[in-house]
C-alpha positions as CSV (number, residue, x, y, z in Angstrom):
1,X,-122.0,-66.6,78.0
2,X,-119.1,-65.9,80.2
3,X,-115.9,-67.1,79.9
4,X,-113.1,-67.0,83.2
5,X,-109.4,-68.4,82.5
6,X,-108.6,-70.2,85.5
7,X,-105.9,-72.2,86.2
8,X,-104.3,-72.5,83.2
9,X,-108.3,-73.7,81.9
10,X,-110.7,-71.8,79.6
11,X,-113.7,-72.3,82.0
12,X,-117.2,-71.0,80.1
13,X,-120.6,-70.3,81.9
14,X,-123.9,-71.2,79.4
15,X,-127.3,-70.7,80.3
16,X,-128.9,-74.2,81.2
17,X,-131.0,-75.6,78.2
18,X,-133.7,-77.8,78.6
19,X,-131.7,-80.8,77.4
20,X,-129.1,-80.3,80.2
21,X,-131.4,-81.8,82.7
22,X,-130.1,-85.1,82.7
23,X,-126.8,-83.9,83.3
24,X,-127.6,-81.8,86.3
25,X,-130.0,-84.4,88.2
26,X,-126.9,-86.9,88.1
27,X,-124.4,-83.8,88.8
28,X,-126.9,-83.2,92.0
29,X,-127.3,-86.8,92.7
30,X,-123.0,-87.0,92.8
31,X,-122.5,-84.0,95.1
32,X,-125.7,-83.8,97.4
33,X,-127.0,-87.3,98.2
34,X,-124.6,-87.5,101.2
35,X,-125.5,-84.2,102.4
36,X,-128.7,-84.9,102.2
37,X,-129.1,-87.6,103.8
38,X,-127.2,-86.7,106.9
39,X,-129.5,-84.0,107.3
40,X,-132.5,-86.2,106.8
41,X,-133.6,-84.5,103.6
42,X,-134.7,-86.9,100.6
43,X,-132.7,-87.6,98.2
44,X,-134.7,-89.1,95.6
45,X,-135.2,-88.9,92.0
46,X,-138.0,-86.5,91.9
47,X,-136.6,-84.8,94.9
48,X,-133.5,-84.0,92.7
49,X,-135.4,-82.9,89.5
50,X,-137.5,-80.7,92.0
51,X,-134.3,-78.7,92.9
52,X,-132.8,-78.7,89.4
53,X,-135.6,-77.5,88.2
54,X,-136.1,-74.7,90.9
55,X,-135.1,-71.6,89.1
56,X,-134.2,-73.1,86.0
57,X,-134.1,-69.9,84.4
58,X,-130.9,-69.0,86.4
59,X,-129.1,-71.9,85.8
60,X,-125.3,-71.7,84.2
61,X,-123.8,-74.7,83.3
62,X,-120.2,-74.6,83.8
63,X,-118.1,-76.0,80.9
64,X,-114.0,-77.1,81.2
65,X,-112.8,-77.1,77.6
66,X,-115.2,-79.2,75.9
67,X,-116.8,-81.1,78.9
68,X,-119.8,-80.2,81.0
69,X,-118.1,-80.0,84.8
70,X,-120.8,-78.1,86.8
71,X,-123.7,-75.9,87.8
72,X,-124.1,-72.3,89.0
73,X,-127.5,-71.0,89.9
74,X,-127.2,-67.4,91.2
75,X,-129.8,-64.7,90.5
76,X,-129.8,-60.6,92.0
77,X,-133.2,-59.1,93.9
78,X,-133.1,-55.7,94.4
79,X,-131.5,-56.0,98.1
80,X,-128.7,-58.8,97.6
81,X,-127.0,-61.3,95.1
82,X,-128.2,-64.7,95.8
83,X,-126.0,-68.1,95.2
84,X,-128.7,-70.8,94.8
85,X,-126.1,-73.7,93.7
86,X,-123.0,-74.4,93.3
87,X,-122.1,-77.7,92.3
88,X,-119.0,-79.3,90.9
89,X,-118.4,-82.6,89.6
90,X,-116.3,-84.7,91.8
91,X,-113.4,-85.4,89.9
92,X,-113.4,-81.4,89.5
93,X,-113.3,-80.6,93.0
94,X,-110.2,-78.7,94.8
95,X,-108.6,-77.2,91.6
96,X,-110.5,-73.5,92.4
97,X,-113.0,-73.5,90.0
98,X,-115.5,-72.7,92.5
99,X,-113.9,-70.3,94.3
100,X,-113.5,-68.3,91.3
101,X,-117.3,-68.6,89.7
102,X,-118.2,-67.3,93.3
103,X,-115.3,-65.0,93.4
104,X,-116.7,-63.9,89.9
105,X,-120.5,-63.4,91.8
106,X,-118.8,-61.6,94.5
107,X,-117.4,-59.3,91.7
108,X,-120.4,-58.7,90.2
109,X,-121.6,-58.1,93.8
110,X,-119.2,-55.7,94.3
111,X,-119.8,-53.4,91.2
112,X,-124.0,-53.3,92.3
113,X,-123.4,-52.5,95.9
114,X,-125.2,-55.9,97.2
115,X,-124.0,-58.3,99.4
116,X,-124.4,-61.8,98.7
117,X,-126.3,-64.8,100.4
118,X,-126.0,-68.5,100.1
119,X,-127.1,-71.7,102.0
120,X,-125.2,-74.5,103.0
121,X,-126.2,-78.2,104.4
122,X,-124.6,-78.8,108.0
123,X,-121.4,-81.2,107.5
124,X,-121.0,-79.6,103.8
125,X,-117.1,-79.3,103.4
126,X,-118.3,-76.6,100.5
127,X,-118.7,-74.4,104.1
128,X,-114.8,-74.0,103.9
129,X,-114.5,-72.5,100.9
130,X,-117.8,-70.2,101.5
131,X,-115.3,-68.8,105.0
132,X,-112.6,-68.6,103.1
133,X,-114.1,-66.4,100.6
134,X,-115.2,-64.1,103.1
135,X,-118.8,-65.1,104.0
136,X,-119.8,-65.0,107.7
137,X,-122.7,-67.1,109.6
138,X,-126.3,-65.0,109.9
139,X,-128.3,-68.0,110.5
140,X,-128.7,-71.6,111.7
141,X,-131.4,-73.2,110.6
142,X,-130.8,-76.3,112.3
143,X,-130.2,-78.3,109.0
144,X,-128.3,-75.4,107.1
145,X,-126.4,-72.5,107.7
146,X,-127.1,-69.4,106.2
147,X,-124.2,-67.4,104.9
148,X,-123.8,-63.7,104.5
149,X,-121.1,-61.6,102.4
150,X,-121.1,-57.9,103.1
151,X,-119.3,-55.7,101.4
């Protein structure tokens, strides 16, 4: 478990458990429907368990105080960090709490010598914050943008 104080906020990262699953399909459905849909990817119920489930075993949930408020999924190969998800309830948006769990992946980054990758749906506003942090276009592929951090 990892615990970052941000703004003013004890923010915790747990390992997803199996009973967490109905929290991150409707966590998906409230932050990816839209983007999915403009992109012409389904958006379905099994559609969303198929992604929550992808990589399970690298799923953090991300707690506020005593209230589940999000999902990390980020795992290291041996040539790069990779940020599978991240996801933040909607009420939880624009207060930096996911610039700093990527800030804290960049960090991590950092101290193994990797850069770091991540994908991003054209029209995602998340694509903002991913520039803002550093990371730079490598490819478009036509639906999503794939993002690069060197170090």
């Amino acid at each position: 478990m990892l615990n970052l104080n941000m703004n003013l906020r004890q923010i915790t990262l747990r390992p997803a458990l199996p009973s967490d699953e109905p929290f991150l399909v409707e966590l998906r459905k409230l932050t990816m429907t839209e983007h999915l849909g403009r992109v012409g990817e389904p958006s379905d119920e099994d559609s969303h368990l198929r992604r929550v489930r992808l990589r399970y075993e690298d799923a953090q949930i991300i707690w506020s105080e005593a209230e589940q408020i999000g999902l990390l999924k980020a795992y290291r190969t041996p040539t790069e960090w990779v940020i599978l998800q991240v996801q933040i309830l909607p009420e939880h948006q624009g207060h930096g709490i996911g610039a700093d769990v990527i800030r804290m992946i960049l960090a991590q980054a950092a101290d193994d010598g990797l850069p770091v990758s991540l994908s991003v749906l054209k029209g995602n506003p998340a694509r903002t914050l991913y520039e803002r942090l550093g990371f730079k276009m490598a490819v478009d592929t036509g639906q999503a943008l794939q993002l690069r951090y060197e170090l």
